[in-house]
N, C-alpha and C positions, 0 to 999 in steps of 0.2 A: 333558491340557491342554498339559503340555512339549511332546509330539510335535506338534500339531498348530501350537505356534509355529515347531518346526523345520519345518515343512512350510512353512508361509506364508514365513518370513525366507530357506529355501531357493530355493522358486519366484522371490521377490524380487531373490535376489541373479543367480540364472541369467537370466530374460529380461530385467530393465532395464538391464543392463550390452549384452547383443545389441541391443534396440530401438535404446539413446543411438548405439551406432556404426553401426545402418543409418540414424538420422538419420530414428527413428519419436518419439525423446521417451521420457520416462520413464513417462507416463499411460498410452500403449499399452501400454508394457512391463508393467505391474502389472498393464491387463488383461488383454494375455494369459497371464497369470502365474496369476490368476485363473478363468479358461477353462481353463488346462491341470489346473490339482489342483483344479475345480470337480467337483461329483456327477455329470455329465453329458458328462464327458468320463474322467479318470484316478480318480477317484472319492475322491482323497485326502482330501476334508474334506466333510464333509455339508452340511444349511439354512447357509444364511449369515446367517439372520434375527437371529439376539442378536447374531453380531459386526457385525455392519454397524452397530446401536444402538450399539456399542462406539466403532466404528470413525467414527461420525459425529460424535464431538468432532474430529476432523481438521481438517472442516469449520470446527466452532465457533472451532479454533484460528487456522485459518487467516484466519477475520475480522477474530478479533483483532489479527490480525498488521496486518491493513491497513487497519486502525481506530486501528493506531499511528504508520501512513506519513501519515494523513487530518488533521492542526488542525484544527477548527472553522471556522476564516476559509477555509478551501480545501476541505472541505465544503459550506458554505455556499454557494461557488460552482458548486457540483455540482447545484444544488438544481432548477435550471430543468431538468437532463437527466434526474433523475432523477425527479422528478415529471411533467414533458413528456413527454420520452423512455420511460421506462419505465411511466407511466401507459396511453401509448399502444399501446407494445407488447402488457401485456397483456389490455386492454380489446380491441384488435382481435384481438388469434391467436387469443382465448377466445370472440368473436363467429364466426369464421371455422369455428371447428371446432365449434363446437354447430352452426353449420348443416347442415354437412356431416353430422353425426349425426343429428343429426334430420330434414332433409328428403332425404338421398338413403340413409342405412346406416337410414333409419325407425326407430331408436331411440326411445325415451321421452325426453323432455324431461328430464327429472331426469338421466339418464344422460347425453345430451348435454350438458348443462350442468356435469357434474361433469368428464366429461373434456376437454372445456375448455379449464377454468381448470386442469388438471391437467398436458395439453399444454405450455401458455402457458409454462410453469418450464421455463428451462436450468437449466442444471449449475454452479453457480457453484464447484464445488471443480477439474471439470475448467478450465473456462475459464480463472479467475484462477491456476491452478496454470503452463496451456500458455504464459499472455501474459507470466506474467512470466518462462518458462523461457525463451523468445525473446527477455524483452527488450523488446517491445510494449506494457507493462501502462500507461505512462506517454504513449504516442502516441495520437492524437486518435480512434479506434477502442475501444482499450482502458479511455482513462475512459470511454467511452461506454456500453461494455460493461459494468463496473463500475458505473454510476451504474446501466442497467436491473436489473444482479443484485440489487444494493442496494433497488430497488424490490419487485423481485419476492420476496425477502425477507420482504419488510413487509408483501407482499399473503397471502401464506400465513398471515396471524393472521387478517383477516376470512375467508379462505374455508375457515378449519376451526372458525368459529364457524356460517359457510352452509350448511355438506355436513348438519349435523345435520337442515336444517330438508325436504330432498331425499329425505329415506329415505324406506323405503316399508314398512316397520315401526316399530312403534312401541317407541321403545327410552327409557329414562327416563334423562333427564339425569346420577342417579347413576351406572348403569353408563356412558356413555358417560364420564363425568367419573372414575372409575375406572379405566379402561383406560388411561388418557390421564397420571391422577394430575396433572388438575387441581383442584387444593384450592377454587377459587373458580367452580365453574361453577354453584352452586346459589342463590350471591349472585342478586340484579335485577341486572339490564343497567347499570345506572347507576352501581351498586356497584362492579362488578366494571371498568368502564371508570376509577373512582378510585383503587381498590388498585393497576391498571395503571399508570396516572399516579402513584401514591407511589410505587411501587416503581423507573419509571426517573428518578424525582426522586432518590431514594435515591442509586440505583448514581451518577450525575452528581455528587451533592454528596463519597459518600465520594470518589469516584476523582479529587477536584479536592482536600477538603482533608484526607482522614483516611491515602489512601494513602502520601501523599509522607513524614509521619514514620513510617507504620509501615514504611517500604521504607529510610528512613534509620537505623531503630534496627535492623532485620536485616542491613544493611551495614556496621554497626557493630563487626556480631561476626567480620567476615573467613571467613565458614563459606560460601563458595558454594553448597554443596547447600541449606543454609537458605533461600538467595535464591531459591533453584530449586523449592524446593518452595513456598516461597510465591507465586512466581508461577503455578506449577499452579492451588494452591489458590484463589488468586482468579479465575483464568477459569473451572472449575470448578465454584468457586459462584454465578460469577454465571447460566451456564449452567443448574446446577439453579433456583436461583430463580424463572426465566423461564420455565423449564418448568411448574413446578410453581402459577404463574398463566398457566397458556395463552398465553404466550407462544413466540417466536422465539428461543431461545439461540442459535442464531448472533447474532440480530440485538443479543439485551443482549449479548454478550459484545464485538460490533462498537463500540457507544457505550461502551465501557469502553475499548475501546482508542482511542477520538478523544477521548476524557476525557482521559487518560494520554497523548498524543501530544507533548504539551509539557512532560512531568515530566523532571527530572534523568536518571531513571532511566529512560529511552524505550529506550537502545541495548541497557544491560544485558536489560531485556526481551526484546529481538528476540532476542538471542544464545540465552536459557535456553529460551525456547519455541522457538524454528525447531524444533530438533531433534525435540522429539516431535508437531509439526505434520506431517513430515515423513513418521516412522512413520506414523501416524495416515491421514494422506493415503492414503497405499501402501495398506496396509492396507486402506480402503475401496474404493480402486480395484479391488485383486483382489476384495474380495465383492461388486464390482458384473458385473467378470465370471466369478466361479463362478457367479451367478445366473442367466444365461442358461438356458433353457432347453431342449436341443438337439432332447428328441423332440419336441415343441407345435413347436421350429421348422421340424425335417424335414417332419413332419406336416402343417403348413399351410404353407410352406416362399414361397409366392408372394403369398399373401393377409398375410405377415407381413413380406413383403421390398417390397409395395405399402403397406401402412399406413407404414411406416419412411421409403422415398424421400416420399410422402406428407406426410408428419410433417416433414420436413428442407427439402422446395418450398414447404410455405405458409410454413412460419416464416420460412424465407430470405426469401421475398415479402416480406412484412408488414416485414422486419427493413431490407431496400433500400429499399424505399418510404420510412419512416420516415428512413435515414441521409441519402437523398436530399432529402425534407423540412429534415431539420435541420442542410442545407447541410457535409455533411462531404466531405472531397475523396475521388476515385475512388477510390481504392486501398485509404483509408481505408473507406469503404463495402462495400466486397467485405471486408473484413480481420472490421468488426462484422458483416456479416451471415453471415461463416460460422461464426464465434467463437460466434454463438447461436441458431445452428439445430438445437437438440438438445434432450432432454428434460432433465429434469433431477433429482438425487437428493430434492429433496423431493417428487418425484409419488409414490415408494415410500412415504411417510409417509402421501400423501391416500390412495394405494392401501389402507393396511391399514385406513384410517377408512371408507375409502366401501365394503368389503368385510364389515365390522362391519355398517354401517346396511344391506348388501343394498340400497345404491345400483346397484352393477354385480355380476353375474355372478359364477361362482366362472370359468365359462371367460372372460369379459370383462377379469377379474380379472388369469388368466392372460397372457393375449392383451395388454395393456397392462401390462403387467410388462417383456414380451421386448419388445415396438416397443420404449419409454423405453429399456432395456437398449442393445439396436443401435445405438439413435442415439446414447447417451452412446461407445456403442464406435468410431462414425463421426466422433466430434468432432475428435477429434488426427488420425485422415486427414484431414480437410478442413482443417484448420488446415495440416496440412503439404505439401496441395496449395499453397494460399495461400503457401506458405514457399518451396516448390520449384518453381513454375510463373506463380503472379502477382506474386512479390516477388521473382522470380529474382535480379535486379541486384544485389538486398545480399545474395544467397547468398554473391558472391564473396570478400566478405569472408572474410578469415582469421582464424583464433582469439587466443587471447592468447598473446602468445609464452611459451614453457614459461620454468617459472626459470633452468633451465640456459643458456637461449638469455640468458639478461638480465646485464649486468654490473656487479658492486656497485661502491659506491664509498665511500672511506673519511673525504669529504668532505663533502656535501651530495645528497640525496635530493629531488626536484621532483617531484611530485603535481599534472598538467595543467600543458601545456607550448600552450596558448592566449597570447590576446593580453596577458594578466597574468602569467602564468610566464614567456614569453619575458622578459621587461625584467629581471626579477631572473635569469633567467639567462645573460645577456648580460653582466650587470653581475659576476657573482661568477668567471662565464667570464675575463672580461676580467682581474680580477684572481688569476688564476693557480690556483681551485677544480676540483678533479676534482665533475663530475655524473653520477649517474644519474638519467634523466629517466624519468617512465610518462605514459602519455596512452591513452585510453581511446576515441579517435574516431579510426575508421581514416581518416577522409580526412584529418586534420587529420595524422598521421603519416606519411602518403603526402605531404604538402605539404612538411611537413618534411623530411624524408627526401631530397627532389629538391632539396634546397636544401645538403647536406651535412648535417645535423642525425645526431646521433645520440640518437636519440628509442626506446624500447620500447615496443610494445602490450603494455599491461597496466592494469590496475585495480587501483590503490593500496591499494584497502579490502580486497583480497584478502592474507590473512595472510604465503600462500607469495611471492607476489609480492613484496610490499614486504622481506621478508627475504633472498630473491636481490638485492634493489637493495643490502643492505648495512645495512639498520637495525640489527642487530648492533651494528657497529663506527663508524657513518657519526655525524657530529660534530652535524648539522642536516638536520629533516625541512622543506621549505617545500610548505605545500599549497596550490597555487592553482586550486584547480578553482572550477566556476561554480555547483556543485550547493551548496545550503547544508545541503542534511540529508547530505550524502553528504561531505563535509569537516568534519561533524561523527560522525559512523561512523568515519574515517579516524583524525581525531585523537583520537577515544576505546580506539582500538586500539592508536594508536602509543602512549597515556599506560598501559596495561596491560601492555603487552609488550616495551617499551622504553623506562623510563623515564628511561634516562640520554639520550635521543634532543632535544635542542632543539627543539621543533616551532614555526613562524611559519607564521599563517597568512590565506589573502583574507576577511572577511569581507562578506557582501552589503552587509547594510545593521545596523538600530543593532540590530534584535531578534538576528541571528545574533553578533553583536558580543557581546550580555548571553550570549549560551549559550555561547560559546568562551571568557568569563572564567570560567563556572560551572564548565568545564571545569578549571580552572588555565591556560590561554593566555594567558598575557600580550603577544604581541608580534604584533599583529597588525594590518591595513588594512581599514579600510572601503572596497571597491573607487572607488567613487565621491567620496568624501570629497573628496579633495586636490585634483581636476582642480576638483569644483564650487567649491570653495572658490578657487581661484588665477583661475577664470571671475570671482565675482563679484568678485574684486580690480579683477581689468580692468575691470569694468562700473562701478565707484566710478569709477576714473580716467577714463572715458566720462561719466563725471554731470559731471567737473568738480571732482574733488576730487585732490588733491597725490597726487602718485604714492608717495612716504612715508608720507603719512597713508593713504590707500587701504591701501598695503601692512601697514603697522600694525598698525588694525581689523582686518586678516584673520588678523596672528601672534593679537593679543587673542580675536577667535573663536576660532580654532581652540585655543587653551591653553583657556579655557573650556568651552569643548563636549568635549574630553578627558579634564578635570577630573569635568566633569558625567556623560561615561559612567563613571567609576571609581565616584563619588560613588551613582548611582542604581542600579548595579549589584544591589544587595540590594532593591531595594524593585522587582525590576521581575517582574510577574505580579499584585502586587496594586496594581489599577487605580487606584482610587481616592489608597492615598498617594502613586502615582509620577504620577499626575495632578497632583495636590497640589505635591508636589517640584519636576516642571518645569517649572510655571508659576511659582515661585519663582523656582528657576533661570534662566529667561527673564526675569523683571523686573532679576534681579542683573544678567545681558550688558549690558541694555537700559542699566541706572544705569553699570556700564564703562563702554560703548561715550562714553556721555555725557557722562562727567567727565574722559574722554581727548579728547575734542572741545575740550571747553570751556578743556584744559589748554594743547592745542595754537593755541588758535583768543588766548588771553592771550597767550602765547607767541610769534607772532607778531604782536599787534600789539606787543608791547612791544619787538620790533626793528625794528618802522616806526620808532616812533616815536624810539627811542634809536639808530637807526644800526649799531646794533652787538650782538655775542648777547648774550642777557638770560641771568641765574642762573634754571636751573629753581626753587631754591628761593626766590625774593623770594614 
């Protein structure tokens, strides 16, 4: 078992370091990493079949991961793309190729229709791995892509409930429900759709209220491995669970992380698992290319490199069509449709079910093993066509400047040097502070830069970087970037690794506000806050009110609504009392507001009428 990890962690380490500098990606690299110490090529590692089972918590990890980047309220808005969008995708690629099976390759209807919906599946560990190594994962392409993966997900639970009913033997529910080790396939239908439903009732309620103390009483003890293995432990079981009632563990383990997306402990997560997503990741990529199959490909060599381009033109088809439909821009279109023109690692799961039921073929079997294989090995080329030929312009871009290139400073550190960073750094400029700035948007430091700015590419959230800037020694961190999960990354990192570091920073709006006090930040700006607020002063003085009293009201608001975020701080997640609170809150301003009117409004007339200023106190 040792040797065969040094064999894998070996291959790993020798092609993904080649791939990343010929500017293939790291997915290629593991596959050909894969392909080289496959049975079929150097012979170093046999079946891949149990590590791959191993090797597909990768997968599950990686859902999780971005099931932690997902809230509810920005899910929810996904909901049209990924029900529309991905509905459609695979209702039509799985029409498109049962035709083709059945009225021109004359297959059996049952076999068309399995491979199919089997087609239909990309790769969601390739995809979302390549989108977010470029950077993509968040442009109008990549949710896109994400929302269909996310579907297609979901659809893999009815069609391994379908494949059963296709076989052409008669096989009994226990053994199928046996091989599979689902404990409820003997339940009725009705049953088994309620235990479904209690069980992601379950995972939602603990992961809302039972997670958050038990992840504060394990932070408690200062044992980071503790943390770490608890966080295994729970994506782990929520994985087996799922399994073990015919479900999707990627997909429970997915809603466990948009559960947890809003807890305290969201970044500590991302940190303890990246890591063995990571492995994990790798890991399955080479056993997807040691699986290849070289003699069946030499063998059929034309009939197998026709099924593959095949495989990659309808889906592309189907996948344009569709982005063209749902109005995305050109580039963006080309970007989704090459992103998921491939097969994908759950067809190897329908593969072993539909080869049980002697749905297809032992050489069918075969034979759709290597197409899916090819294509998943196609996918990072085509993406990096897309990277190197249709996205050329922002190839130019240049990387992050190394640390060495960056200059600390022993004064103040800026974090996005945008239309909110510059003012504070004009102003600290001005009075006599050394800066080191980072900015993460090459045109906006090319802007700068022409201006005389002395501005670094880099990304603040990145450890090395921020420690060339001088967090060390530097007196004060300012973050003003625009991202609110990614200024909360930042200053979760600077409060870790630099705690003597002063950190002030932009706040969006009042929700990022409550998570940067959760954090300990006390000095911080709601970006928007002061301008709206000094607007509506103006617009009092516009109604017709005293330019004093206008101004007034707006110091009264604003002390109040400051007041009131200190004040609700603790109650906010649970709806109902901070509902409660600030509709209180709101009556109180309301009674201010009114009794400062009424004070001002006596006030005045009592120097109509007396001539002269009146005692505030008569």
């Amino acid at each position: 078992m040792l040797e065969m990890a040094v064999i894998y962690l070996a291959a790993a380490i020798v092609a993904v370091p080649i791939a990343k500098r010929l500017g293939l990606g790291s997915v290629l690299g593991y596959l050909i990493a894969g392909i080289i110490i496959g049975p079929f090529a150097f012979g170093l590692v046999g079946d891949q079949t149990d590590v791959m089972h191993f090797a597909e918590f990768g997968v599950v990890m990686m859902l999780f991961l971005v099931g932690l980047e997902l809230q509810p309220s920005r899910l929810w808005k996904l909901r049209h793309s990924i029900m529309g969008l991905g509905g459609l995708q695979v209702l039509l690629t799985s029409a498109l190729f049962f035709a083709i099976g059945y009225f021109i390759l004359n297959l059996r209807w049952e076999t068309s229709l399995a491979i199919g919906l089997m087609l239909a599946l990309s790769s969601t560990a390739i995809v979302l791995q390549t989108l977010t190594e470029k950077g993509w994962i968040k442009q109008e392409a990549g949710q896109n892509a994400f929302s269909v993966l996310l579907f297609q997900d979901i659809a893999v639970i009815p069609i391994l409930a379908l494949l059963p009913l296709l076989a052409f033997t008669q096989i009994g529910n226990v053994d199928v429900a046996s091989s599979h080790g689902n404990l409820i396939e003997h339940f009725p239908v009705y049953a088994q759709v309620l235990i479904s439903l209690a069980t992601i009732a379950a995972i939602v309620f603990a992961g809302k209220y039972i997670s958050t103390p038990l992840f504060r009483y394990i932070a408690e003890t200062r044992l980071r491995e503790l943390f770490t293995l608890f966080a295994l432990f729970l994506v782990i079981v929520i994985a087996v669970i799922m399994k073990k009632i015919g479900l999707s563990s990627a997909l429970g383990t997915f809603l466990a992380g948009v559960v947890l997306a809003e807890s305290e402990f969201r970044h500590e997560l991302e940190v303890d698992i990246e890591p063995f997503k990571g492995l994990l990741l790798g890991l399955f990529f080479i056993t997807v290319g040691a699986s290849i199959d070289f003699p069946l490909l030499i063998a059929q060599f034309s009939n197998v490199m026709l099924f593959v381009v095949g495989l990659i033109a309808i889906k592309a088809l189907v996948l344009y069509i569709l982005a063209y439909v749902f109005k995305m821009k050109s580039k963006q279109q080309l970007l989704f449709t090459l992103a998921l023109a491939q097969g994908g690692e759950f067809a190897f799961v329908l593969l072993s079910l539909t080869s049980t039921l002697q749905i297809l073929s032992v050489e069918q079997t075969k034979l759709t093993t290597l197409v899916v294989a090819i294509s998943m090995l196609m996918a990072p080329l085509l993406l990096m066509f897309y990277d190197k030929v249709i996205n050329r312009e922002d190839n130019s871009q240049k990387s992050f400047d190394k640390p060495e290139q960056i200059e600390a400073t022993k004064n103040v550190i800026i974090a996005g040097y945008g239309r909110f960073g510059q003012v504070i750094g004009r102003l600290l400029t001005a009075q006599g502070y050394h800066l080191s700035i980072l900015d993460h948007s090459p045109s906006q430091i090319e802007l700068l830069r022409r201006f005389g700015n002395k501005v670094f590419y880099g990304d603040a959230a990145r450890l090395d970087l921020l420690t060339a800037s001088g967090a060390n020694g530097a007196q004060l961190l300012v973050i003003a970037i625009d991202d609110a999960d990614k200024v909360l990354q930042i200053a979760t990192m600077a409060k870790k690794y630099y705690p003597h570091l002063k950190i002030v920073a932009r706040a969006i709006d009042r929700r990022h506000a409550y998570q940067l006090m959760h954090l300990g930040i006390e000095t911080f700006k709601r970006e928007t806050f002061d301008s709206a607020l000094n607007l509506g002063v103006e617009a009092l003085t516009l109604l017709g009110n005293d330019q004093a009293d206008a101004k007034r009201a707006g110091e009264i608001f604003a002390k109040h609504d400051n007041e009131s975020l200190t004040a609700l701080a603790d109650l906010w997640g649970d709806d109902h009392s901070y509902g409660v609170a600030v509709k209180q809150r709101t009556e109180d301003l309301q009674q201010v507001l009114n009794n400062d009117k009424s004070e001002q409004d006596r006030l005045n007339t009592c120097r109509k009428s007396n001539g002269s200023t009146c005692d505030d106190t008569e």
